[in-house]
Backbone as CSV, one residue per row, in Angstrom:
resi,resn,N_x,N_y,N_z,CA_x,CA_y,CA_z,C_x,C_y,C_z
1,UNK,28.596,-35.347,-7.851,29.960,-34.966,-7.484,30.803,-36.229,-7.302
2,UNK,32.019,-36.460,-7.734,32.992,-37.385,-7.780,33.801,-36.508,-6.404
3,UNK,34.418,-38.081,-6.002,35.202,-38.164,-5.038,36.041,-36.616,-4.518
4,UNK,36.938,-36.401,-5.548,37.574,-36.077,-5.876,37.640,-34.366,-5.627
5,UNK,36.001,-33.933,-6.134,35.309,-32.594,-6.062,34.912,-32.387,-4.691
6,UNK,34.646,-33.208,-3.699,33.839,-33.289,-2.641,35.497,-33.104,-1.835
7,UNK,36.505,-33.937,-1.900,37.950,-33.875,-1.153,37.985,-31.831,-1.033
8,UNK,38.114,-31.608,-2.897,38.580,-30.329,-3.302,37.699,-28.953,-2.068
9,UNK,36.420,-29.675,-2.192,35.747,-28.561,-1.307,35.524,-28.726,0.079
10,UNK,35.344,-29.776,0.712,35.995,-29.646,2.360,37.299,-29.158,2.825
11,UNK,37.943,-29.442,1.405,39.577,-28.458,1.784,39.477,-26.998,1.794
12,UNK,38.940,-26.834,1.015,38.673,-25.465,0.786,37.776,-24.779,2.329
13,UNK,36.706,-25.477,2.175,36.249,-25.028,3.904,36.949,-24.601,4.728
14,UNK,37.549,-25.670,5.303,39.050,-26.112,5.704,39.510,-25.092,6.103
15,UNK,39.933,-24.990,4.993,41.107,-23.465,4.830,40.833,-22.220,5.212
16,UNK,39.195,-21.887,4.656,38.619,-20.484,5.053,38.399,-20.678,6.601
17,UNK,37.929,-21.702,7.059,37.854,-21.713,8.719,38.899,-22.017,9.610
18,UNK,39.856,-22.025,8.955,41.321,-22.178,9.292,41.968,-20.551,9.376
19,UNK,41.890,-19.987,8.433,42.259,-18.456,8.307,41.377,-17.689,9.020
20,UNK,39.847,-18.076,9.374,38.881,-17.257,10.022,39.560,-17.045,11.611
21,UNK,39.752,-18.734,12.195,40.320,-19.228,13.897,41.908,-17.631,13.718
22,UNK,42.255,-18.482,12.972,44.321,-17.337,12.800,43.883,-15.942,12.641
23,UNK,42.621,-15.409,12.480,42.663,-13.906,12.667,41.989,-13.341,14.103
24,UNK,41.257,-14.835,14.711,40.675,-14.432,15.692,41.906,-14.852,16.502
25,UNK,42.625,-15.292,16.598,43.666,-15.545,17.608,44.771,-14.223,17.356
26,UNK,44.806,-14.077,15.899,45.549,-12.734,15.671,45.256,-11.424,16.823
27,UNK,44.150,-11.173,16.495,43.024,-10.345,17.721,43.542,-10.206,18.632
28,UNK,43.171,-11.688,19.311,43.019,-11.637,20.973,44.503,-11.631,21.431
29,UNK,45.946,-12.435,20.216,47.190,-12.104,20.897,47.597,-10.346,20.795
30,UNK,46.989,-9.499,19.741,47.678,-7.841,19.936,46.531,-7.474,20.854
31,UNK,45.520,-7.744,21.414,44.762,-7.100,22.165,45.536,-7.494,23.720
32,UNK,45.586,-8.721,23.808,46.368,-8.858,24.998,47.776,-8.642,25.662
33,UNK,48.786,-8.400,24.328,49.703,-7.903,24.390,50.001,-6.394,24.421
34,UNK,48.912,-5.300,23.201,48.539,-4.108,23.840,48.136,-3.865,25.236
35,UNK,47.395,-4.683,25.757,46.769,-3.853,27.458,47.807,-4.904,28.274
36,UNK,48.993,-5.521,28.274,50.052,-5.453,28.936,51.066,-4.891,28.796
37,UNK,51.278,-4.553,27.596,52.341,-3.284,27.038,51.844,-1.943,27.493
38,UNK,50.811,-1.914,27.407,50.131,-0.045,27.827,49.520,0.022,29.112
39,UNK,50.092,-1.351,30.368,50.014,-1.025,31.400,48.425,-1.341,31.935
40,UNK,47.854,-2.014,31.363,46.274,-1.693,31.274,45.903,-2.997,32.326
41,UNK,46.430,-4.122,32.034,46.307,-5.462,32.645,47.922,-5.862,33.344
42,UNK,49.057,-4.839,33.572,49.944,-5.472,34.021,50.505,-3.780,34.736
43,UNK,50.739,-4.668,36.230,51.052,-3.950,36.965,52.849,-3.564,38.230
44,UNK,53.795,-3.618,37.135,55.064,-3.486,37.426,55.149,-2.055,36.401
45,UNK,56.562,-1.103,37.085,56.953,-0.173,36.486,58.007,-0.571,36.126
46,UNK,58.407,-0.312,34.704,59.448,-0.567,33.761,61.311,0.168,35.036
47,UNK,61.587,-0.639,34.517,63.386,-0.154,34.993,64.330,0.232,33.959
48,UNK,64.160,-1.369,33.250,65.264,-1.231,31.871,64.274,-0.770,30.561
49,UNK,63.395,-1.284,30.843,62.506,-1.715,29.823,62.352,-3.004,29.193
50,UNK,63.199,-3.817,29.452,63.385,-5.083,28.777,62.118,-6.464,28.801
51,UNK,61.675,-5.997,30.225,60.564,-6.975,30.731,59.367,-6.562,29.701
52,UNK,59.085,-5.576,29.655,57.897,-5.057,28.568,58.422,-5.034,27.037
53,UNK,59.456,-4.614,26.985,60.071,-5.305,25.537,60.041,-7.147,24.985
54,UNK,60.301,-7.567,26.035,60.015,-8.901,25.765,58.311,-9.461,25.797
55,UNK,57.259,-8.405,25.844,56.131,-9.325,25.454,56.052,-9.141,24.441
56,UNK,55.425,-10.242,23.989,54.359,-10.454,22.118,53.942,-11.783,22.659
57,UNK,53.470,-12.175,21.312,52.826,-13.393,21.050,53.814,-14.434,19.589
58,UNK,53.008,-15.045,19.433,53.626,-16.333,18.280,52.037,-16.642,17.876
59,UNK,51.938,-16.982,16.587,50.809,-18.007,16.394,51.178,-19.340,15.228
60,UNK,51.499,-20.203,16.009,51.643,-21.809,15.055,50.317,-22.672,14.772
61,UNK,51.263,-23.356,13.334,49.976,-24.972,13.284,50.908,-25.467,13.117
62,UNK,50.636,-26.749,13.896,51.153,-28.195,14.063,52.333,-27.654,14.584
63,UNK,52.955,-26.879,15.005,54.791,-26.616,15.373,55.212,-25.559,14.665
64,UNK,54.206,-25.065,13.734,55.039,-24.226,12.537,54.862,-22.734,13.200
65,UNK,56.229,-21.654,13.432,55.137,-20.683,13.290,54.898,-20.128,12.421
66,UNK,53.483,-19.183,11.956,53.144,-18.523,10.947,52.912,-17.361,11.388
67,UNK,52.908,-16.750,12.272,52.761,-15.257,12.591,53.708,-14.976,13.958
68,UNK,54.102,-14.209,13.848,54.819,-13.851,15.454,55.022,-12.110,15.484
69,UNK,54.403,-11.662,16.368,54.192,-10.024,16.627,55.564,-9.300,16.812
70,UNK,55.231,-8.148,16.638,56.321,-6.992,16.819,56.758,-7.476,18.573
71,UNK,58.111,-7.244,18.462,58.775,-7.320,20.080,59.344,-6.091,20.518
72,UNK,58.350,-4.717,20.180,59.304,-3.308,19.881,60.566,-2.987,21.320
73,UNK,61.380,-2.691,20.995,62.036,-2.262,22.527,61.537,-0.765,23.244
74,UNK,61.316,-1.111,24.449,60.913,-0.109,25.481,62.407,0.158,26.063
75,UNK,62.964,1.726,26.395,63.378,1.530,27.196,63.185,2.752,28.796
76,UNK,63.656,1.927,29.382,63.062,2.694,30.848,64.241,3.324,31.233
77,UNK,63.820,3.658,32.551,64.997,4.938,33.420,66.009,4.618,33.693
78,UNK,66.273,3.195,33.639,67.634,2.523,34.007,68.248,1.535,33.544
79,UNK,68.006,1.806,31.933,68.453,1.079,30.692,69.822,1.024,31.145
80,UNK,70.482,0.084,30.742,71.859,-0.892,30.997,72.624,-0.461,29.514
81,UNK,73.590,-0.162,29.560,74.485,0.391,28.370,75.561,-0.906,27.771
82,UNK,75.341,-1.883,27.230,74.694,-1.220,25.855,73.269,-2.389,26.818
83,UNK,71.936,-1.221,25.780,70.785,-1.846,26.165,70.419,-3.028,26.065
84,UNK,69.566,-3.570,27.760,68.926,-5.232,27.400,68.134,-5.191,26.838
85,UNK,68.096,-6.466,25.465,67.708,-6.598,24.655,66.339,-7.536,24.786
86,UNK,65.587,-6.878,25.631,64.214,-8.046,25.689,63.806,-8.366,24.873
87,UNK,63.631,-7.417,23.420,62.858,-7.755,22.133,63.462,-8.895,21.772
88,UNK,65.042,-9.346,21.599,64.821,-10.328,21.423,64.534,-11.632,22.041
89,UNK,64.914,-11.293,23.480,64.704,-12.465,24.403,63.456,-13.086,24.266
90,UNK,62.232,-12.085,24.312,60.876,-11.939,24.160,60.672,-12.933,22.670
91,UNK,61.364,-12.587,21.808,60.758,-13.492,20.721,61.798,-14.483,20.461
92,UNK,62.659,-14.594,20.807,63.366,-16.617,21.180,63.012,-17.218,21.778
93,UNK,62.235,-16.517,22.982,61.457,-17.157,24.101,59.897,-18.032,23.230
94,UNK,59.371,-16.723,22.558,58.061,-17.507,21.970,58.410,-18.500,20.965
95,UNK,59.679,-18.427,20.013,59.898,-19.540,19.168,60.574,-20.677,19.504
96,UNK,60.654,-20.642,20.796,61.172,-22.040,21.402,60.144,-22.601,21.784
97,UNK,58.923,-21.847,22.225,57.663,-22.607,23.128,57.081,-23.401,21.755
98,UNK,57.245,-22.817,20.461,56.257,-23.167,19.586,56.495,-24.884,19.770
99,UNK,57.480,-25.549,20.111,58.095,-27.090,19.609,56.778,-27.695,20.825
100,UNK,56.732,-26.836,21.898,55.624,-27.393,22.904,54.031,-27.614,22.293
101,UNK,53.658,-27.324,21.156,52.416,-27.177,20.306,52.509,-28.099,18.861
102,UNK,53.209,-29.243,18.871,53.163,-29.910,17.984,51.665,-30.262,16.894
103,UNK,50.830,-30.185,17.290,49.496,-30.360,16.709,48.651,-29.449,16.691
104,UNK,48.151,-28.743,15.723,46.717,-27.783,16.330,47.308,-26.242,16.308
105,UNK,46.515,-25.781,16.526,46.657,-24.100,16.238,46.743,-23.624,17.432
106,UNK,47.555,-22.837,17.809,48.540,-22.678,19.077,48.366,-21.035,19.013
107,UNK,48.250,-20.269,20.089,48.555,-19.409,20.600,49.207,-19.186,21.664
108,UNK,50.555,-18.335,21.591,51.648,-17.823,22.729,51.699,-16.934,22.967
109,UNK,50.708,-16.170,24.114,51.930,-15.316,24.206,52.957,-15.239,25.922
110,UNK,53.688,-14.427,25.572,55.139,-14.728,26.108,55.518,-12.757,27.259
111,UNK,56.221,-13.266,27.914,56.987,-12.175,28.747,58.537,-12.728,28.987
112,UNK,59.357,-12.937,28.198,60.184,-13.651,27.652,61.469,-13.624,28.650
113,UNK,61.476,-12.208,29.523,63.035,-11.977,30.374,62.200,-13.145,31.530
114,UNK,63.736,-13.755,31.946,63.692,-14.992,33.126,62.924,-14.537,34.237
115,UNK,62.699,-13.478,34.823,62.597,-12.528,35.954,61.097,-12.474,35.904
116,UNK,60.277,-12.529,34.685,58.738,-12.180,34.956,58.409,-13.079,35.453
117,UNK,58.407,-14.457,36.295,57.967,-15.140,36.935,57.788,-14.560,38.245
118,UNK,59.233,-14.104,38.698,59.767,-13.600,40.003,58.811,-12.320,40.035
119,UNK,58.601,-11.418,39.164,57.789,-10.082,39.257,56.178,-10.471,39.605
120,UNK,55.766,-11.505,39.148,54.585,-12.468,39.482,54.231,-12.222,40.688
121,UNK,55.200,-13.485,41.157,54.986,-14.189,42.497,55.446,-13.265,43.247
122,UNK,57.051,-12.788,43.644,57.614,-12.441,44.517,57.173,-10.953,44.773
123,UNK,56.760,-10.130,43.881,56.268,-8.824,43.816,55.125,-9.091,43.924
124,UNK,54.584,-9.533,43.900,52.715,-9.433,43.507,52.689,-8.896,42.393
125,UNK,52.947,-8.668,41.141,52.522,-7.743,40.387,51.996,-8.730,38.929
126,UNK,51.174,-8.373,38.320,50.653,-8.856,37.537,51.783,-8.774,35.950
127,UNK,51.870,-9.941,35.299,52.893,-9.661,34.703,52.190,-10.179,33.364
128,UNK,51.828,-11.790,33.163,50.641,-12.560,32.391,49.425,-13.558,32.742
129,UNK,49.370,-13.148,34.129,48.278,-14.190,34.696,46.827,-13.211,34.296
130,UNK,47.097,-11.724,34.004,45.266,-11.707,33.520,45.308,-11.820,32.296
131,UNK,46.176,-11.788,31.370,46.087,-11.980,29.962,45.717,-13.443,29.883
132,UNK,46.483,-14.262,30.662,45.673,-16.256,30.842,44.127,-15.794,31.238
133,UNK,43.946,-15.173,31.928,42.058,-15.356,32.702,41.709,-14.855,31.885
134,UNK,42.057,-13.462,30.383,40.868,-13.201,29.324,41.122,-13.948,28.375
135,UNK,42.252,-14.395,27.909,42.206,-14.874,26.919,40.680,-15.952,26.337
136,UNK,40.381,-16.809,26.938,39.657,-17.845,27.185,38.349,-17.118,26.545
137,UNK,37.887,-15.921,27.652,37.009,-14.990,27.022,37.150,-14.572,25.950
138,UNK,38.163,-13.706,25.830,38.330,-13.138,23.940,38.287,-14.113,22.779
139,UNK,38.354,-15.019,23.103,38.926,-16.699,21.941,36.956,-16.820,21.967
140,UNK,36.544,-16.731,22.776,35.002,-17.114,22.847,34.070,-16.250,22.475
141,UNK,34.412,-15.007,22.726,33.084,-13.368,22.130,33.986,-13.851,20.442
142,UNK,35.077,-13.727,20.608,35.198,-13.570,18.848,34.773,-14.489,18.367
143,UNK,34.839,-15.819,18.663,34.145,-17.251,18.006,32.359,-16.799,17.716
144,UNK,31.733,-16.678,18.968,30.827,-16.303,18.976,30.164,-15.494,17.707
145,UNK,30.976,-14.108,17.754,30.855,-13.219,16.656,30.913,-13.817,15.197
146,UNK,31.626,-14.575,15.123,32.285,-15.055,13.978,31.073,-16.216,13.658
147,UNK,30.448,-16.897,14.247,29.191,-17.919,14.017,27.817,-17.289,13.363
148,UNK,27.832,-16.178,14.594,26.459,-15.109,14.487,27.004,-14.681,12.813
149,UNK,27.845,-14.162,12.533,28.126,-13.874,10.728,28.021,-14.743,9.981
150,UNK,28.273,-15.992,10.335,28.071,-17.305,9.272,26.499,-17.617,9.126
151,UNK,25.962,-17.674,10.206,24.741,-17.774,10.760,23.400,-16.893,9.296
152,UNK,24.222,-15.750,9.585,23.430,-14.334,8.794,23.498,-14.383,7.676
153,UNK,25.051,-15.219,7.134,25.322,-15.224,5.512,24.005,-15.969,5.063
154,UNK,24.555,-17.437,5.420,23.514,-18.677,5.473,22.155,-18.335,5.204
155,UNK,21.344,-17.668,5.993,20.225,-17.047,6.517,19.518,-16.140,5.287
């Protein structure tokens, strides 16, 4: 093999284990954004809807993004006329964080209205601090999974 062939196929690696990481992060951002959208891991009741309209995720490399999730609008019992628009707050919010991820494959996700801090702390209520404590886990069973298959091809 010349130089050249050997460049061609570590790129290629590369790439497939590059697209393998971006589907497992794909995963773990709609899994974590489903069980805070459906109430499962987050514990405030909607008003406007805007606070739950503004979650999703982003997924960048190097700064770029290349995927960023649905921001659907919710709205609740005491939607504001004309309605707040969390969906988009929710996803200007994640494409501003991306500039914070200059290098490397980045996962965001986001609760984008100013106020989910305050619903945090000042309420007690869980808003994205258990989606931070699984994430870590989900990024690791799927890695895991994803080895044990390479493992088997190989094998």
């Amino acid at each position: 093999m010349d130089m050249r062939e050997i460049r061609d196929y570590l790129a290629r690696e590369f790439e497939k284990h590059q697209a393998r990481v971006i589907a497992i992060l794909h995963n773990v951002g709609q899994t974590l954004v489903n069980r805070i959208r459906t109430s499962d891991i987050s514990e405030w009741n909607d008003q406007t809807g805007a606070l739950r309209s503004s979650v999703g995720y982003i997924i960048a490399i190097d700064g770029v993004p290349i995927e960023i999730s649905e921001f659907p609008t919710v709205i609740g019992p005491k939607s504001a006329e004309p309605h707040d628009n969390g969906s988009e707050v929710g996803k200007d919010f994640a494409e501003h964080l991306v500039s914070l991820y200059p290098k490397g494959i980045a996962l965001i996700v986001v609760a984008g209205m100013e106020y989910a801090t305050y619903v945090e702390r000042m309420e007690n209520k869980t808003v994205l601090a258990q989606a931070e404590l699984e994430a870590p886990a989900l990024v690791t069973q799927l890695l895991d999974k994803l080895n044990a298959e390479l493992k088997n091809r190989k094998g």
